[in-house]
N, C-alpha and C positions, 0 to 999 in steps of 0.2 A: 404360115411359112417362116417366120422370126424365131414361132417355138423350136422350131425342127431346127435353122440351123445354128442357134446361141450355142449348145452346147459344142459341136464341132469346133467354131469358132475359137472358142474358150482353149479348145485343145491345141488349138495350131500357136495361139500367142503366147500361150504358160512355157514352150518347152525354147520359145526362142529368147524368150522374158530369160529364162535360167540358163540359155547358153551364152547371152551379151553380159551376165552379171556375175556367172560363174557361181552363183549362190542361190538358195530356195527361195523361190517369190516371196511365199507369206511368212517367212522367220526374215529376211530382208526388210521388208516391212513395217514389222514390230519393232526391228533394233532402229530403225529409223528416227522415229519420234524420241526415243532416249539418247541417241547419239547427237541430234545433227543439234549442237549446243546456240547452234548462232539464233535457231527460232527460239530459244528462251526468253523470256523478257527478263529488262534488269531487275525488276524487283524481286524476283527469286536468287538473285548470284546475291553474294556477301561475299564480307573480305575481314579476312579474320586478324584483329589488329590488338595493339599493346592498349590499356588503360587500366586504373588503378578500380579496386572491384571490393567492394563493402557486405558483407554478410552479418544483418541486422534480424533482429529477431522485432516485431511490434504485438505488444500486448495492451489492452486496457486496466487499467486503475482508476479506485476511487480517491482524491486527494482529502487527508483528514491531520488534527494540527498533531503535534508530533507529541505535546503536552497537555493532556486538558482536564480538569478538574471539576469535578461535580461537587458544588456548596452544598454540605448540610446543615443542619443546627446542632450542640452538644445539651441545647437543652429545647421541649416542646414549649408549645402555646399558640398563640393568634400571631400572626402577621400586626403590625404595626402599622409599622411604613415601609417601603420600598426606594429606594434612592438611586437605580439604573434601569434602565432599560438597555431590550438586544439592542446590539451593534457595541455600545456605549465603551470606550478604551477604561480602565482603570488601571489604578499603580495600589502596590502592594500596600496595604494598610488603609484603605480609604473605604467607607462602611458601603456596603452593599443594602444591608436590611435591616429593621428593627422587628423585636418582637414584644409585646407587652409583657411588665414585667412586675405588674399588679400585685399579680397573686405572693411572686417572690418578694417584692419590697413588702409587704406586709408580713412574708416569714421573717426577715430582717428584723422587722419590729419586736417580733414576737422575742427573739434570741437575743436582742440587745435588753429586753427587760428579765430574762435569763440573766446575763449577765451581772445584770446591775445587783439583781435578788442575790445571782451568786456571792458577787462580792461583800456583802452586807454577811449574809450566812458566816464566810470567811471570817471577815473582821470579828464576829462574834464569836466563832470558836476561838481564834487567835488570844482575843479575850480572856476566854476561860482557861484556856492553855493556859498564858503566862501567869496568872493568878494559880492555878492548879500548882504549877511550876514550885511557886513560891510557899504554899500550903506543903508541897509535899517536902520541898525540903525542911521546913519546921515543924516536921514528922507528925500534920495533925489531917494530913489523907494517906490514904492506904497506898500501895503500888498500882494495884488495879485500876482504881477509881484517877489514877492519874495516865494509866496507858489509856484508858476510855477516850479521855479529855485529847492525849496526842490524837488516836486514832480518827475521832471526831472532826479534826483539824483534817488532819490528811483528805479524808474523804471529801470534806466541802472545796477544798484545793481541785481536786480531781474532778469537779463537777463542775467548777467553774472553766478547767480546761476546756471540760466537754464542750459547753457553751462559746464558750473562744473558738473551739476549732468549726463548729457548727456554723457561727457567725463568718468565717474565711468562705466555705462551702456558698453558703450562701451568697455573699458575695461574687463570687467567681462566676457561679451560675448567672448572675445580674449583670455581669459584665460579659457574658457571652452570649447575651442577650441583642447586642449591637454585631452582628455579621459583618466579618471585615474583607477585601480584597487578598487572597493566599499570595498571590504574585500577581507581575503586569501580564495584563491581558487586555483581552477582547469579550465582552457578555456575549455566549454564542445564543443561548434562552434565557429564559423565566421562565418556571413551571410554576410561580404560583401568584399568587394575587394579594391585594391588604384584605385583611377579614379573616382571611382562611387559616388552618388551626394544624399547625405541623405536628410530626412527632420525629423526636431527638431522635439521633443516631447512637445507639448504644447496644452494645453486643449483643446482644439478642434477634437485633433486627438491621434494617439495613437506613430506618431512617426514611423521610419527605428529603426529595435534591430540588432545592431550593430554585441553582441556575448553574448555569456552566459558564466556567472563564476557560480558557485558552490564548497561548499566546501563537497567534497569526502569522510571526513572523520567523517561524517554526513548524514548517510543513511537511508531510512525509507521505510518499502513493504508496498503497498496498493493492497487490493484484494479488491473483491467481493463478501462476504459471505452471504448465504442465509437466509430467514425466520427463520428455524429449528435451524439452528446452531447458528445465532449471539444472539440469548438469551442467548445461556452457556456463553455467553463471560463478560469481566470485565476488565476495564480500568487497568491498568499497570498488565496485567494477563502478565508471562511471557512465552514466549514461542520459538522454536527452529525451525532455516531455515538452508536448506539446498540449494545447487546451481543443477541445472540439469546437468551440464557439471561434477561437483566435488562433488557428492554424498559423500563422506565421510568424507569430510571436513563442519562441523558442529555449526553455530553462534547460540547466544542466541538474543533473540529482548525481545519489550514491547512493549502492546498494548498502542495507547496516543492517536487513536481514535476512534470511532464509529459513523457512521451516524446516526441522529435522522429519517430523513427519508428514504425512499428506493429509489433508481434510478435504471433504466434500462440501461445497459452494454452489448452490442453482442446482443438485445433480450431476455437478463436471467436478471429478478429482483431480487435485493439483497440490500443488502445494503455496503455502503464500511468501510474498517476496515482498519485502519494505526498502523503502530508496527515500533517503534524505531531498529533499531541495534545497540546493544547497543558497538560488537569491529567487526565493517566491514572487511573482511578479504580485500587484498589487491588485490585480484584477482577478486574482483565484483568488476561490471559496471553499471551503470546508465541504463535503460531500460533491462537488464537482465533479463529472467524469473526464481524464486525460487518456494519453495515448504516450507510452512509455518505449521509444526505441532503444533498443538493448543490442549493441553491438558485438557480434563474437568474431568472425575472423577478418581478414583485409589483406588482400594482394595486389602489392605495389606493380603498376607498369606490366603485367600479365598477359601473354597474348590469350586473347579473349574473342567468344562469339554468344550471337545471342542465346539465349536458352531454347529457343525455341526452334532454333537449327542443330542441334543434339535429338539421336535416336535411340532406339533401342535397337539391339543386334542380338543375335544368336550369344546363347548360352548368357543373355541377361546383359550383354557388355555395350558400352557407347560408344557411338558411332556418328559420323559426318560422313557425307559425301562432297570430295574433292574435284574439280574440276584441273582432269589432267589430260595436256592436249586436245581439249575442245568436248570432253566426255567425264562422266561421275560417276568419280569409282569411292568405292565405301572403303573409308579407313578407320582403323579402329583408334582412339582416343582417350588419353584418360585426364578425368576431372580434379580441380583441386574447388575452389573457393567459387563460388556460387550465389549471387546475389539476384535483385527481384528479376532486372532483364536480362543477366550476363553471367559466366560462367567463364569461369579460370581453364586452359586447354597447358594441361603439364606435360604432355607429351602426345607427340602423337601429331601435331599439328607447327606450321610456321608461321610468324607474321608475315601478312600480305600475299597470302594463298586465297584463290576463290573456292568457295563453300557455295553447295545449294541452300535455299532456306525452305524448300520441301523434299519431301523421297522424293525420288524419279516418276515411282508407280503413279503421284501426283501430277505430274507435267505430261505421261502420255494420255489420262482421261481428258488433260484438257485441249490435246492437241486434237 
């Protein structure tokens, strides 16, 4: 009996449902839950209000020292001695390393007994010379036999330079024997050990690197920034890093470079971008990874809402839905400055309007 009369039933209450309301049951219905604003809870209304809005860009860099120097030797052989280890501070002129210099002091030897023979040679031409001298002018040597005797001269002169200059050589080689500090730094390594058997750096090759100084308090991040972002950027732009380890300890740097072209890094193109630090804290290191916030734009005092209460509308354009007289109606909006939670509202919108912070089509699934 129930089945038989529901549907009559149905019939007699719909048509008097639509003459008390003067509107269709079920489109009445629907506009219900979108309308009736007072069943909204507060956490969907928002109020769209003035605050200043930061538009920061955050990329990672490796922190490396801004100056660093790879010691070689200008001349090879054995390790000696060693006189730093890493970490160890040095100031410019203070010996790093020795190298034996055996083999050289005994060429020394060799070209100071050069020497000595040359000068004896000398004095003995010189000898003959001034005697010749003196024969030829009491016409009892020929001309020849007395340019001989000049010629003779000259030549042992010239030999003996040789050996002078040979002996400088030498020398120099023997005193760059002792590896000295290029400027103040920091030993970042030691590539090598006492014993072990370098070879000089001389054009042909690139040389054993003995160790690296660097000065520390001379730091500089190089990243990787993309296509998109390295346009906002601008040579001494200043900007702020922070450490991953010590998040809350806070450096300023400056941009001092930008690649003209892109290179490829990991697979990702970008381009690379260098930033001074301008007071290194003392607790960064060389190969360190940091976190580089690069500021582009900033609007002061802006009415503002969150990002997250911005739509998307027809024909691509953005959109908020207003709450006018107790209902949310979409109005269209345009953005300026754009930060992680908040976005600048340049027209389109007032301070101290209520905003949904969902579509509507959100609030009737949950009613």
């Amino acid at each position: 009996m129930k089945k038989v009369f529901a549907f009559p039933l149905m019939l007699l209450i719909l048509p008097g449902l639509w003459l008390a309301t003067g509107k269709k049951p079920f489109a009445h219905w629907r506009r219900m839950t979108a309308a009736q604003v007072q069943e909204i809870p507060e956490k969907f209304v928002l109020t769209a209000e003035c605050r200043d809005i930061d538009y920061e860009i955050d990329i990672a860099g490796d922190v490396a020292p801004e100056f660093q120097l790879e010691v070689k030797s200008e001349v090879g052989g054995k390790i000696k001695a060693l006189h730093v280890e890493p970490g160890q501070q040095v100031k410019a002129g203070e010996p790093l390393c020795e190298i034996d210099d055996t083999d050289l002091q005994n060429q020394k030897a060799s070209v100071m007994a050069e020497i000595d023979g040359g000068q004896l040679r000398v004095k003995r031409a010189q000898e003959h010379f001034n005697r010749g001298k003196e024969l030829f002018k009491s016409r009892l040597i020929t001309r020849e036999a007395f340019d001989n005797l000049e010629s003779d001269l000259a030549i042992e002169r010239n030999e003996l330079a040789k050996s002078q200059r040979k002996l400088q050589t030498v020398v120099d080689q023997i005193g760059k024997t002792r590896i000295i500090a290029p400027s103040d730094g920091t030993v970042l390594q030691v590539q090598v050990i006492e014993g072990q058997v370098v070879v000089s750096a001389a054009s042909v090759n690139s040389g054993t690197t003995l160790m690296t100084v660097a000065d520390l308090s001379k730091l500089l991040v190089t990243s990787n920034v993309n296509q998109v972002d390295v346009a906002l950027l601008q040579l001494k732009q200043t900007v702020k890093v922070t450490m991953e380890s010590i998040r809350q300890e806070t450096m300023e740097a400056r941009v001092c470079f930008i690649a003209p072209v892109a290179t490829i890094k990991n697979s990702v193109k970008g381009f690379q971008v260098q930033a001074n630090i301008l007071k290194p804290s003392p607790r960064l290191r060389p190969g360190m990874m940091v976190n580089m916030t690069i500021p582009v734009a900033r609007a002061e005092q802006a009415v503002s809402v969150p990002v997250s209460a911005v739509f998307r509308g027809a024909n691509d354009q953005r959109v908020v839905y207003v709450l006018e007289e107790n209902k949310p109606v979409m109005r269209e909006v345009v953005l300026g400055v754009t930060g992680l939670d908040y976005t600048e509202i340049k027209k389109g919108l007032q301070a101290g309007e209520k905003i949904l912070a969902v579509e509507p089509r959100v609030l009737e699934k949950k009613s």
